[in-house]
N, CA, C and O of each residue as an XYZ file, in Angstrom:
588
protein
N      -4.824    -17.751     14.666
C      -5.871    -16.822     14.312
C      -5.229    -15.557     13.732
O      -4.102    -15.222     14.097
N      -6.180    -14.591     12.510
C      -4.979    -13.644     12.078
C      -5.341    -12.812     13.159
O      -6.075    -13.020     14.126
N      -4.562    -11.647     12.740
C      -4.771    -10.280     13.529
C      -5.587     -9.256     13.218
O      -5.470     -8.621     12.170
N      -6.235     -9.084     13.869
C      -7.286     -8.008     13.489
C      -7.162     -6.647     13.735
O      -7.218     -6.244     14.897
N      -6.998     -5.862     12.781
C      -5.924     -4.262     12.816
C      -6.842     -3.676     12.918
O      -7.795     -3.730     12.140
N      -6.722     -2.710     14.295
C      -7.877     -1.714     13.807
C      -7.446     -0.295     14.137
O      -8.238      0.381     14.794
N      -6.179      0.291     13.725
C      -5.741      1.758     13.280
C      -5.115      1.121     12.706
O      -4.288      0.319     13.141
N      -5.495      1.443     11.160
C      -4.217      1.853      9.949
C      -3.717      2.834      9.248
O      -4.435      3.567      8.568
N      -2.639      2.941      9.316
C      -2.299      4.222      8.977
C      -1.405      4.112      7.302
O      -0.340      3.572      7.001
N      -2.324      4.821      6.555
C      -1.722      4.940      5.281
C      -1.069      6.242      4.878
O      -1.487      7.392      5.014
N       0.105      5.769      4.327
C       1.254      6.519      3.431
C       0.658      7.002      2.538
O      -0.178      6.244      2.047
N       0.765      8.408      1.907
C       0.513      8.923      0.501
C       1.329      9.788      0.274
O       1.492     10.637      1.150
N       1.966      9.856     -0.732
C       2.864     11.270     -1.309
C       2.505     11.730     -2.380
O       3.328     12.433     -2.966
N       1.458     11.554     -2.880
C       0.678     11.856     -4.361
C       1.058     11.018     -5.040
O       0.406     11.195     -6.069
N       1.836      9.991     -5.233
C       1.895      9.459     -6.934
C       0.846      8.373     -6.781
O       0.301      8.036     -5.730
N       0.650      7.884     -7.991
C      -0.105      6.983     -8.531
C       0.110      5.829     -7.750
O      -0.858      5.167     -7.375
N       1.207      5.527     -7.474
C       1.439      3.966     -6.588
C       0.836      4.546     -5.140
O      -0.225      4.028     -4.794
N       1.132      5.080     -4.679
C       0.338      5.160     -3.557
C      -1.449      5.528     -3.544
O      -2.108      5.448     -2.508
N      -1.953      5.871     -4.685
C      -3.168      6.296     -4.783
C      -3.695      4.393     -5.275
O      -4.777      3.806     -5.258
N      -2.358      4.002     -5.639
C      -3.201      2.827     -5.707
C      -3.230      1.447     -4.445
O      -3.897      0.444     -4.193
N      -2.162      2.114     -3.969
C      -2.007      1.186     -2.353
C      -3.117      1.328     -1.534
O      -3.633      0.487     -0.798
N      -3.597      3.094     -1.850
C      -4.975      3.082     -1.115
C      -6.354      2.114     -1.744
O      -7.006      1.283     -1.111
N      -6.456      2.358     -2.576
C      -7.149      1.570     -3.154
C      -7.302      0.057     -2.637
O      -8.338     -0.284     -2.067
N      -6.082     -0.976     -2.884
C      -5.871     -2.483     -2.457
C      -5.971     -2.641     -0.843
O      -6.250     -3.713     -0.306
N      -5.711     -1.448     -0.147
C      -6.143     -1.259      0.724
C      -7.269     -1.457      1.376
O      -7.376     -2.269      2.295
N      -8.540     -0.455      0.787
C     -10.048     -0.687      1.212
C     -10.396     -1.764      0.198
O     -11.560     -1.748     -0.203
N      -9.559     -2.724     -0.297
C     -10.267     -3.533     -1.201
C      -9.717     -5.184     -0.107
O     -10.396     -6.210     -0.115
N      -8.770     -5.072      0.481
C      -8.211     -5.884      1.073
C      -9.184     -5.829      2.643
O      -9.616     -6.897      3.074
N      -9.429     -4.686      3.313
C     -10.037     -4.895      4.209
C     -11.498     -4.977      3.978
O     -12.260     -4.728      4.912
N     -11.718     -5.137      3.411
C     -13.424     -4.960      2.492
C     -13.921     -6.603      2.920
O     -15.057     -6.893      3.294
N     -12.681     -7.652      2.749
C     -12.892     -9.430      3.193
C     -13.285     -9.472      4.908
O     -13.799    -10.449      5.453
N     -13.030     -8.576      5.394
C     -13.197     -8.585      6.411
C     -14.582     -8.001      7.105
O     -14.742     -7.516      8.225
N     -15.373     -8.188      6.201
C     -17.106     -7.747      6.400
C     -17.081     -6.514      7.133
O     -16.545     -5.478      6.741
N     -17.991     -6.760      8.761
C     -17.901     -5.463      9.099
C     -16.824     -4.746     10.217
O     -16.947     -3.665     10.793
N     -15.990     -5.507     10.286
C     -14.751     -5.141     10.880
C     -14.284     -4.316     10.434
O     -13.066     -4.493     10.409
N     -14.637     -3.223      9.931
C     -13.334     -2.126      9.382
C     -12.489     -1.808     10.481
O     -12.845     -2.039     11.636
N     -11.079     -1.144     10.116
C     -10.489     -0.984     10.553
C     -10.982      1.082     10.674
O     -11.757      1.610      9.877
N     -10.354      1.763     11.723
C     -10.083      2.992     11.531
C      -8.681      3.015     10.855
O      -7.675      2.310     10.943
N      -9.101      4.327     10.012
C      -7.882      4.578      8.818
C      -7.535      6.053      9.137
O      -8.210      6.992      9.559
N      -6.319      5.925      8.805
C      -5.980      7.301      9.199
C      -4.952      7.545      7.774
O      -3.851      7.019      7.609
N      -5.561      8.367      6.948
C      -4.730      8.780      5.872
C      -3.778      9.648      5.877
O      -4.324     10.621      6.397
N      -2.482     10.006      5.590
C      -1.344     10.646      6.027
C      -0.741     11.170      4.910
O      -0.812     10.474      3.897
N       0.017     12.555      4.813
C       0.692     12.699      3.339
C       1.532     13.659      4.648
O       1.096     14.631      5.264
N       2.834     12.981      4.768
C       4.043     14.105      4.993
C       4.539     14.798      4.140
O       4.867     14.291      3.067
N       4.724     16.135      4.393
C       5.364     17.143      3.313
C       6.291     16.625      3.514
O       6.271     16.018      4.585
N       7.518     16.527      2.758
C       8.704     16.374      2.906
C       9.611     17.633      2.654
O      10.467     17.753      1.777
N       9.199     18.643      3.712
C      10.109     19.987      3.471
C      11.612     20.018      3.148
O      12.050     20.724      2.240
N      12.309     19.316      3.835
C      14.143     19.144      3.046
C      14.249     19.264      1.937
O      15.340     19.593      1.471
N      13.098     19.028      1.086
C      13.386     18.153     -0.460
C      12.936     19.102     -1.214
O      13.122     19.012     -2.428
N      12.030     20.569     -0.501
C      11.816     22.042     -1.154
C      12.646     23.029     -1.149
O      13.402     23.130     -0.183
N      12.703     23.911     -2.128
C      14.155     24.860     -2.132
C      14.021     25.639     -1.064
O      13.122     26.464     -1.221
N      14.557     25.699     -0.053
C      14.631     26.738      0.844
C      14.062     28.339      1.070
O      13.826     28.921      2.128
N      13.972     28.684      0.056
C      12.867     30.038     -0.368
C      11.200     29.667     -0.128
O      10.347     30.387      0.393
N      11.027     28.096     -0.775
C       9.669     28.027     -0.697
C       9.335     27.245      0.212
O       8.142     26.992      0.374
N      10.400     26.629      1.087
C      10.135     25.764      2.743
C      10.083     27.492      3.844
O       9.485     27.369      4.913
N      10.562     28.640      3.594
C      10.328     29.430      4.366
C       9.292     30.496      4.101
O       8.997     31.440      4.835
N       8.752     30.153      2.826
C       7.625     31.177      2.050
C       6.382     30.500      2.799
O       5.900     29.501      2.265
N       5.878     30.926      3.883
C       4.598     30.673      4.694
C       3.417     30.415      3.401
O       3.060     29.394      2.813
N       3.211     31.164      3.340
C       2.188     31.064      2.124
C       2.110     30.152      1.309
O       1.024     29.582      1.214
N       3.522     29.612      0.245
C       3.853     28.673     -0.615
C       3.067     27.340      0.156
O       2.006     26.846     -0.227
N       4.060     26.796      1.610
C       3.629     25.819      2.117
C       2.193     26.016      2.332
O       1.651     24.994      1.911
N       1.619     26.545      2.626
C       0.096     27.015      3.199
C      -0.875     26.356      1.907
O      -1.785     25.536      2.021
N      -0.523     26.798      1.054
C      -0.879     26.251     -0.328
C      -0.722     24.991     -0.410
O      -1.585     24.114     -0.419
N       0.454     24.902     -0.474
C       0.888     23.006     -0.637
C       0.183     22.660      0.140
O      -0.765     22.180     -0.482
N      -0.046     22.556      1.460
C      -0.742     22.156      2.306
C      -2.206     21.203      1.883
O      -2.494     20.006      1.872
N      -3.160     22.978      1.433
C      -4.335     22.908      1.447
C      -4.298     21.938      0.075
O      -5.257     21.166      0.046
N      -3.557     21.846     -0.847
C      -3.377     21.080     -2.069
C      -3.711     19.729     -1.299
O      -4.871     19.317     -1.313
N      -2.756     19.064     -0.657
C      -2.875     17.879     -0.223
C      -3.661     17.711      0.863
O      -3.632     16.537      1.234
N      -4.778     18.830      1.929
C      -5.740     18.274      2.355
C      -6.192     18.033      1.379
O      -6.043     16.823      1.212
N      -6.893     18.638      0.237
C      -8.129     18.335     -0.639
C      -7.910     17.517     -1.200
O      -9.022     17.286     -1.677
N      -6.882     16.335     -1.817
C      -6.998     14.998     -2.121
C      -6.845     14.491     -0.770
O      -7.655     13.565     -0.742
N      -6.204     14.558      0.531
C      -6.398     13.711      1.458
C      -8.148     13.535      1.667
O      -8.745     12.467      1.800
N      -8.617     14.618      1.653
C     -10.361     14.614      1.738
C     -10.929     13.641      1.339
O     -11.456     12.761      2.019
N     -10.840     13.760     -0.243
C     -11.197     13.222     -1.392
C     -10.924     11.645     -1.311
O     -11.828     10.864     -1.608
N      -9.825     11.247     -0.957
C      -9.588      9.771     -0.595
C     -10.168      9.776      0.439
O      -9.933      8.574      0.566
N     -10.955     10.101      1.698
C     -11.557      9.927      2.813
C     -12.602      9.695      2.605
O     -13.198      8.726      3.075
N     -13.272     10.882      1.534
C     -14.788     10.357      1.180
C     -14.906      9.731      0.283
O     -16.088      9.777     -0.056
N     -14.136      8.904     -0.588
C     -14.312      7.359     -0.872
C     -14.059      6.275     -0.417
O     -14.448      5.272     -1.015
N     -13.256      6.166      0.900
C     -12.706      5.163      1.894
C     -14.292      5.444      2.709
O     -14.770      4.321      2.865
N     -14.914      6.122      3.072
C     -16.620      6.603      3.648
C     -17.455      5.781      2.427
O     -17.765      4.589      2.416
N     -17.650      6.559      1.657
C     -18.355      5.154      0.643
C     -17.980      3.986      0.410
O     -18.648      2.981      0.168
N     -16.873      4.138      0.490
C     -16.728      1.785      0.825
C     -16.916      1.539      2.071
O     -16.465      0.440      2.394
N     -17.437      2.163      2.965
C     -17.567      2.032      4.021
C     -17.462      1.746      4.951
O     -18.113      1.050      5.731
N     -15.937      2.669      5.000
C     -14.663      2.848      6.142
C     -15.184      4.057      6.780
O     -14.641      5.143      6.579
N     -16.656      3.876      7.872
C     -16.669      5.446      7.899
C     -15.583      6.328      9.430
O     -15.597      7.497      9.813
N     -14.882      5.278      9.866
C     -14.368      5.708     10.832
C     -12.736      6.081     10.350
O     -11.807      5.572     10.977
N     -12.450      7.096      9.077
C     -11.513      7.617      8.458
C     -11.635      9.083      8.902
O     -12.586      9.844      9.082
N      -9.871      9.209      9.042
C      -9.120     10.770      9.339
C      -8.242     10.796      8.306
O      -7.829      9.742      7.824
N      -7.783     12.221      7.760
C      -6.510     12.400      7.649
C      -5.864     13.435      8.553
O      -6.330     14.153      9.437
N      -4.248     13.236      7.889
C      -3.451     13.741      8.621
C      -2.571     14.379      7.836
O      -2.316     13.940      6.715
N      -1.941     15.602      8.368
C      -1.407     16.118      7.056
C      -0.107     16.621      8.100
O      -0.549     17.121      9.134
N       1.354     16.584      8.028
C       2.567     16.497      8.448
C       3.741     17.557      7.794
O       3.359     18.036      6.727
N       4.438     17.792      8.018
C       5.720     18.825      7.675
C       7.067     18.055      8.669
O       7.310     17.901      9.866
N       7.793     17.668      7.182
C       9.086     17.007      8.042
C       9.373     15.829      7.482
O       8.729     15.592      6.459
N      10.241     14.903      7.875
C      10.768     14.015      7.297
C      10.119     12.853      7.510
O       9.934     12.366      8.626
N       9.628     12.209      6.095
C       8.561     11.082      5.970
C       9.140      9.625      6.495
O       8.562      8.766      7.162
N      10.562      9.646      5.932
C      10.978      8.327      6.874
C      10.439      8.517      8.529
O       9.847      7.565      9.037
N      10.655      9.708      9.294
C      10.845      9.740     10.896
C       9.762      9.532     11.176
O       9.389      8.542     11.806
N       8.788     10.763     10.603
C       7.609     10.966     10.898
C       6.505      9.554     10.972
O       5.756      9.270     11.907
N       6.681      8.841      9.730
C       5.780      7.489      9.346
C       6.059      6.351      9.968
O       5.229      5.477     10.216
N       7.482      6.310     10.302
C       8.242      5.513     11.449
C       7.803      5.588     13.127
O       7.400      4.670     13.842
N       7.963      6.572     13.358
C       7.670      7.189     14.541
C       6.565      7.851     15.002
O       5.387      7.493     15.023
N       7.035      8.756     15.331
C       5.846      9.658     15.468
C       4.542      9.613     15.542
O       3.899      9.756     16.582
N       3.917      9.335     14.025
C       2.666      9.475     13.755
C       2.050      8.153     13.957
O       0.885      8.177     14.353
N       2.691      6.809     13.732
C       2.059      5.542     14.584
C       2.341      5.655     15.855
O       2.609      4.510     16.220
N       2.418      6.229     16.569
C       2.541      6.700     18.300
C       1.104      7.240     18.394
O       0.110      6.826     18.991
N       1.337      8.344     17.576
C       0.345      9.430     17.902
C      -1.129      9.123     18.207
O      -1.818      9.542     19.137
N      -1.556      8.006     16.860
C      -2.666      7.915     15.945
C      -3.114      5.873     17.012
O      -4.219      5.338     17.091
N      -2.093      5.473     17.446
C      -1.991      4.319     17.966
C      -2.380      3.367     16.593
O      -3.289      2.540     16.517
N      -1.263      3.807     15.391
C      -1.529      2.536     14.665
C      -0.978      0.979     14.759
O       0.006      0.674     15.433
N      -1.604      0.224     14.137
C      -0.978     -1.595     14.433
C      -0.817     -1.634     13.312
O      -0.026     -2.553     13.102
N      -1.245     -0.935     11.956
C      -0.396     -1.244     10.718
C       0.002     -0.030      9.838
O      -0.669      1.000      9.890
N       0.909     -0.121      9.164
C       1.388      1.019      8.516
C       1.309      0.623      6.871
O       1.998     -0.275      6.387
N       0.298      1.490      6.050
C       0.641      0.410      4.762
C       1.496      1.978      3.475
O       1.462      3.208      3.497
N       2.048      1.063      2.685
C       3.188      2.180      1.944
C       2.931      1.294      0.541
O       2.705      0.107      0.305
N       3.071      2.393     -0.181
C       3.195      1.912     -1.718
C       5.114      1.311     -1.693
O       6.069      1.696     -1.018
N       4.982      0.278     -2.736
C       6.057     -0.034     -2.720
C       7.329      1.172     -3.189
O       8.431      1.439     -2.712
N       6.393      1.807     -4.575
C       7.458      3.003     -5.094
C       7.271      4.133     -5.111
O       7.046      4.361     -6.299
N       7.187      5.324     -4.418
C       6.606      6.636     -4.826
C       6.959      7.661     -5.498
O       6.434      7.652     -6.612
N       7.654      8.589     -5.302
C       7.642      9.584     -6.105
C       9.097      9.770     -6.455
O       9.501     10.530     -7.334
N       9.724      9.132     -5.812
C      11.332      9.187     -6.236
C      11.894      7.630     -6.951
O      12.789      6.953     -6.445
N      11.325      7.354     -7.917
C      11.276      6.145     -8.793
C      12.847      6.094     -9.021
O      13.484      5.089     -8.708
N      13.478      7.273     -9.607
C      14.681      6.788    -10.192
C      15.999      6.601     -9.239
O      17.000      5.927     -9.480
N      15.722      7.353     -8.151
C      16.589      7.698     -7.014
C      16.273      5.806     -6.376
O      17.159      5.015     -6.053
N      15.174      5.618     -6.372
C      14.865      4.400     -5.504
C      13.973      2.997     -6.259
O      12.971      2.390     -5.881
N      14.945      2.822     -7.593
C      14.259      2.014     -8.270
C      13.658      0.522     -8.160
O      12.826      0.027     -8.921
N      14.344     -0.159     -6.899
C      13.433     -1.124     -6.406
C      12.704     -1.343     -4.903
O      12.133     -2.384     -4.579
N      12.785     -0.639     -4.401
C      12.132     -0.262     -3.153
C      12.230      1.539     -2.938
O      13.279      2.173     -2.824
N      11.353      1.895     -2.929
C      11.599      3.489     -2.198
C      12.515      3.596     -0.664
O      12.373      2.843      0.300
N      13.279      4.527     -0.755
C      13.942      5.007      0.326
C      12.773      5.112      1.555
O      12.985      4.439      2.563
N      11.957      5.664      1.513
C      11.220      5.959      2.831
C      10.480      4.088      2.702
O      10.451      3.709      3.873
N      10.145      3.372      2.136
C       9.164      2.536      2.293
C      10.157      1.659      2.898
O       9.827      1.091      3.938
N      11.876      1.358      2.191
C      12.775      0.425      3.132
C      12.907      1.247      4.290
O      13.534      0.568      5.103
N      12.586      2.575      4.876
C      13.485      2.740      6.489
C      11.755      2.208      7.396
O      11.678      1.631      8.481
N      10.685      2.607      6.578
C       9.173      2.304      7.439
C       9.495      0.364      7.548
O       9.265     -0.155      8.640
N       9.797     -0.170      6.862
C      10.090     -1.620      6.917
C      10.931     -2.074      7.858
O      10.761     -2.877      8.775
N      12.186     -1.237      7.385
C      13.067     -1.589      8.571
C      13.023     -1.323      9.781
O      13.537     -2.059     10.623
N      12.380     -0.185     10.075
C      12.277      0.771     11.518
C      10.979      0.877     12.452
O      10.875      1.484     13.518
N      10.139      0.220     11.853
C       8.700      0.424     11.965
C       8.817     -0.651     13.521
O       9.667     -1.412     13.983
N       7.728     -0.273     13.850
C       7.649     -1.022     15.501
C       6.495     -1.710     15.346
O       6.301     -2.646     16.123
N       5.512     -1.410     14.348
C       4.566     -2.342     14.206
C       4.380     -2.887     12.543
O       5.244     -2.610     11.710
N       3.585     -3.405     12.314
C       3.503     -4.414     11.162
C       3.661     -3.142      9.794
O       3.767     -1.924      9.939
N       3.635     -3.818      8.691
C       3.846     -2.860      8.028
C       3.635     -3.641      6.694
O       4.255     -4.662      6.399
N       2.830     -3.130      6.042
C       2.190     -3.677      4.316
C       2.818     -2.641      3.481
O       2.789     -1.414      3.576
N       3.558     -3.650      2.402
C       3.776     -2.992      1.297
C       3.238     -3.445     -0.447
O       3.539     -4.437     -1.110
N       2.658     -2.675     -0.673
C       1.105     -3.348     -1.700
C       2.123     -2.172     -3.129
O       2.507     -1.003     -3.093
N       2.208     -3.207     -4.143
C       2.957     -3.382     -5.076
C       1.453     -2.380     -6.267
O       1.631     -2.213     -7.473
């Protein structure tokens, strides 16, 4: 019998592959009539990877922040109209391998973790992303990676 997931927790870092993982996402659990799953949408800042002036400029991040609630929103209230209405996001500061690994499927009690295959560091990580191989490798529960 398959498994029936019901916290998933999705990866986003803004690029397009992940805006489209969300997507195959509510299109993949959509077969599953009225079983939705709860979704929990996630975008870790990845502060290391900001120049140090603007990881300690309160304000800067404060901004970034509110930047990526308002598309985390925005993907919530269309995951609500396909009618996932039992969707959160989550919005993080810190390192996306640890955090998406750890942490935040603890927190949130997810059973699946889903990740775009490539995100925002394409050239650094041209056939698997760095964070999507350590969530694969490290992950304690299942883990989808939607191409």
């Amino acid at each position: 019998m398959a498994k029936i997931y019901k916290n998933v927790l999705i990866a986003m870092d803004g690029s397009k592959e992940a805006r489209d993982a969300f997507r195959k996402t509510l299109d993949f659990f959509q077969n599953f009539g009225n079983a939705k799953p709860h979704l929990i949408i996630t975008h870790v800042l990845d502060t290391p990877h900001y120049p140090s002036a603007i990881s300690e400029d309160a304000e800067m991040m404060n901004s970034l922040s509110m930047e990526k609630k308002e598309s985390l929103l925005s993907l919530k209230k269309e995951a609500q109209a396909a009618g996932f209405l039992d969707t959160e996001t989550l919005i993080r500061h810190g390192s996306p391998k640890e955090l998406l690994t750890n942490e935040i499927p603890t927190k949130v009690a997810a059973d699946l973790i889903v990740v775009g295959a490539i995100g925002l560091g394409k050239i650094e990580n041209a056939l698997l992303g760095s964070v999507t191989e350590y969530v694969v490798r490290e992950s304690k529960v299942d883990v989808l990676v939607i191409r």
